[in-house]
N, C-alpha and C positions, 0 to 999 in steps of 0.2 A: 410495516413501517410507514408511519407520515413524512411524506418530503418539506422540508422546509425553506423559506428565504431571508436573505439579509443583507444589505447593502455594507457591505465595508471597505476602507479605501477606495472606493468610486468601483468596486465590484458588485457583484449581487452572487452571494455565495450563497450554494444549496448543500444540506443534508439530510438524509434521514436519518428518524427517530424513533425509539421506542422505549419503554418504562421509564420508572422513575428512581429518582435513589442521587448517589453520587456517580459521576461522570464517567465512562467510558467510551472512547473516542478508537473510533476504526479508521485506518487511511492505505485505501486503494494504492495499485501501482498501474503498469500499462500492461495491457492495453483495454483495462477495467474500467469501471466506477463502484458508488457503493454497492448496488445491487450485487459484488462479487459476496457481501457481507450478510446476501438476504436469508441463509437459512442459520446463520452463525446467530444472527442478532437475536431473533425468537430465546435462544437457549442459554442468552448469560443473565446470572437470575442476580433479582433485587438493583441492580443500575438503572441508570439511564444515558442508555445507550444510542450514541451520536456514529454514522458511520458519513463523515465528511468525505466532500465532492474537493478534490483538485482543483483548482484553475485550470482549464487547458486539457480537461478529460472528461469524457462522456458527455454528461446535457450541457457542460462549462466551458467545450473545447472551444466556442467563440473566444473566449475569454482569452485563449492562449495567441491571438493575432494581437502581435506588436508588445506584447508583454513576456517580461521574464517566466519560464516556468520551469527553472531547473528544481533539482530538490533543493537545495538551499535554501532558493527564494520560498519554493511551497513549506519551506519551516516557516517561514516569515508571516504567509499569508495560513497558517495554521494557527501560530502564536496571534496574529489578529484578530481573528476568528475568532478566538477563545475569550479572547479580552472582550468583543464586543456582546458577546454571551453571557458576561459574568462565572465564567469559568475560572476560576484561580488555579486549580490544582484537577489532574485527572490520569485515570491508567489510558499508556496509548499504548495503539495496538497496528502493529504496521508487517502489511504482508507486502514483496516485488520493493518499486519504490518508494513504496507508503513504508516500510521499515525502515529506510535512509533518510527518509524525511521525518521518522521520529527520534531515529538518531542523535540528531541534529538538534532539536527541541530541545531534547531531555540533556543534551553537552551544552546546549548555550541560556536556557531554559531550565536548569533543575528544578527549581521553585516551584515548574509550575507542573511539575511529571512525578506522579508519587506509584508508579507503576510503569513496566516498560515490556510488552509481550511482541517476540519476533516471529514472523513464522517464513522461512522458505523469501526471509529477504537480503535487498543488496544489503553490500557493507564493503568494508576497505578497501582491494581493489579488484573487486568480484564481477564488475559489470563497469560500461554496458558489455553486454555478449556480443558474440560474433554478427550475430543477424542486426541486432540492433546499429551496432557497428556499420555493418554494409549498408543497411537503410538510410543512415546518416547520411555517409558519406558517395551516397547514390544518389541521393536528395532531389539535385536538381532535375533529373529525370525520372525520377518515383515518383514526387508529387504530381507528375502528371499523369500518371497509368491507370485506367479507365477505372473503375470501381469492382466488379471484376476481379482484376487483380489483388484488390488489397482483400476483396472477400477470402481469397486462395489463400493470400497472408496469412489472416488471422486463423483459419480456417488449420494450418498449418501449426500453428504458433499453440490453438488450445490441443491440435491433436495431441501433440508434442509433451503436453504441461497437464493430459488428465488421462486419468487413468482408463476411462472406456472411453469410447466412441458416444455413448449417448449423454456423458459428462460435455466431453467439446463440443457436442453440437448445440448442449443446452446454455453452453457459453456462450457461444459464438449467436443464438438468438438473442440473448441478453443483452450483450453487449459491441455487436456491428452494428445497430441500428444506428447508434450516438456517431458514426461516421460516416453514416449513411446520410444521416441531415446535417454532417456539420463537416465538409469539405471533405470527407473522403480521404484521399490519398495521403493529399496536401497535409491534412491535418494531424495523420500519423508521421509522416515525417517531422513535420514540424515539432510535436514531441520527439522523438528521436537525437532530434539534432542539437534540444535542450542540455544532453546530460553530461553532466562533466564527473568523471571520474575524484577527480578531487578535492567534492562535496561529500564523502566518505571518509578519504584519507585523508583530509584536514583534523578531522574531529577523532579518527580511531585512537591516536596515547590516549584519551582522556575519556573513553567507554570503560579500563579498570577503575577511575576515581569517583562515580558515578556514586555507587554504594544506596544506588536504590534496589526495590525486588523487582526481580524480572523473572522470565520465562521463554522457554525457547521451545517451538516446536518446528519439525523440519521434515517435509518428503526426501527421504532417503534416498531414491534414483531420481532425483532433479536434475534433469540435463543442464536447467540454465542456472541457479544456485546451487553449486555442488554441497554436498554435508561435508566436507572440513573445515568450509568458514561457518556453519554455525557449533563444531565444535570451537572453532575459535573465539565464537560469540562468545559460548558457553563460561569458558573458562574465563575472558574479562570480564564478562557482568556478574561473574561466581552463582549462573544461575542455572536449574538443571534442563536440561534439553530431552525431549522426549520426540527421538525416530518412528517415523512413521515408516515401518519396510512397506516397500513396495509404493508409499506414493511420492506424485511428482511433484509438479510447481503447482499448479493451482490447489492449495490443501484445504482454504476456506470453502469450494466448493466442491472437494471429493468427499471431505472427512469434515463436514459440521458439526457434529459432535463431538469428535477429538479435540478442535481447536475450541470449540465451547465449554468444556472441561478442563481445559488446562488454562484459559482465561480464569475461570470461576476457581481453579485453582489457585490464580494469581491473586483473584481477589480475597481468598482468607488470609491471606500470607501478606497482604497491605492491611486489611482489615485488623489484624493479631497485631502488627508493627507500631500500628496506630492508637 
C-alpha cells in the first residue's frame, strides 16, 4: 500500500492505498493505525481501497495535541477527508473505534455511505472498557510513566485481543513504534481520555432506519467487544453476521481472509443493489 498526504482543515491527513475501482475506506481504532488493515487491503478485489489515518493515532498522533479526537469529531474529519478527495459515496469499513466513527458517517452522512462492514467494533454502550476507563481516568499520572510501562500496556492489550503469541507481538511491532516517536504515555492517554460514550448512543435508534447493505463479522471470545452487541448490530442493520469461534479482537489481523471475504462479499451485494 502507498501512504498518502493532504492538507485539510489546516491538517495534513494520511492514508494508505491500493487499487483501483470504486471506493472503499477502512478506519482503524486504538491503539492502531492503518497498517492494522495491511494484509486485509491486498485481498478486496476490484476497489480502490483507502485504509485512513485518525487524527490523533499512529504517524497523526501530533495531530491529537489541542484538538478534538473523540469519534464523533473523527466522523467529522472523515467526512472531510472524503469531500477533499472527491469522494461522494463509499463502503466503510470500521474495526475497535474506527466502527463508531463509521456509525456515525453513515446516521449523519447516508448520502455518502452506500456500504457499511463492522467487525469486532464499539457501538451503543459497549465501551470504553474497563482498562480504557482506568487509563482515563488515571491520566494525570500515566501520562507520565516511563515508556516502558506503556510497552507492558500495549504489549498486554494485543496479548489479550490475538489469538497467538506471534499475532501480538507482530502487533505490537507494528504499531508501538507511532508512540514511541510521538509522546509515548502521554499520547495514549490522551486518546483515552477522548472518548465519550455517548458518541454511540446518540446515533444507536436511527442504525434500524439506515436500510443501507451491511456486514457484520465478529471474534467470538472478544474480551473487549463481547458478541451480543454485534448480534445487536445484526439485527438493526438487518445484516448477516458471521462468528468467527475462537477469535478475539484484533480479527483484521488474525483472520485476513475472513474479513476480506466478507468485505468482497459486501461488495456484490452493493454492486447487485446498484
Amino acid at each position: 500500500m502507498k501512504r498518502h498526504t493532504a492538507h485539510v482543515d489546516g491538517m495534513e491527513m494520511h492514508w494508505e492505498e491500493v487499487g483501483t475501482g470504486d471506493p472503499v475506506i477502512l478506519v482503524h481504532g486504538i491503539p492502531t493505525g492503518p497498517a492494522l488493515w495491511r494484509k486485509v487491503a491486498p485481498l478486496i478485489e476490484g476497489r480502490r481501497v483507502l485504509a485512513w489515518e485518525m487524527p490523533g493515532y499512529a504517524a497523526s498522533i501530533p495531530l491529537g495535541e489541542a484538538r478534538d479526537i473523540s469519534v464523533a469529531k473523527q466522523a467529522e474529519y472523515l467526512v472531510a477527508w472524503m469531500q477533499s478527495q472527491g469522494i461522494k459515496r463509499a463502503i466503510l469499513v470500521g474495526h475497535d473505534l474506527g466502527g463508531g466513527v463509521v456509525q456515525v458517517v453513515a446516521v449523519r452522512h447516508p448520502d455518502m455511505v452506500n456500504g457499511l462492514f463492522l467487525t469486532n467494533a464499539i457501538c451503543y454502550d459497549s465501551w470504553p472498557v474497563p482498562l480504557i476507563k482506568g487509563i482515563a481516568a488515571a491520566g494525570s499520572i500515566l501520562k507520565h510513566a516511563p515508556d516502558g510501562s506503556l510497552h507492558q500496556l500495549l504489549k498486554m492489550m494485543f496479548s489479550k485481543g490475538h489469538v497467538t503469541d506471534a499475532a501480538a507481538d507482530a502487533a505490537l511491532t507494528t504499531h508501538a513504534p507511532h508512540y514511541d516517536q510521538n509522546g509515548g504515555a502521554e499520547a495514549f492517554v490522551r486518546q483515552a481520555q477522548s472518548l465519550n460514550v455517548n458518541d454511540t448512543k446518540s446515533i444507536a435508534g436511527q442504525l434500524p432506519n439506515l436500510g443501507i447493505p451491511a456486514r457484520i463479522v465478529w471474534g467470538a471470545d472478544d474480551d473487549f467487544q463481547k458478541i451480543e452487541f454485534s448480534e445487536r448490530l445484526a439485527a438493526d442493520l438487518k445484516a448477516p453476521l458471521r462468528r468467527i469461534e475462537g477469535g478475539k479482537h484484533f480479527t483484521p489481523e488474525d483472520f485476513p481472509e475472513v474479513i476480506a471475504e466478507e468485505i468482497n462479499a459486501l461488495i456484490r451485494t452493493v454492486d447487485a443493489e446498484a
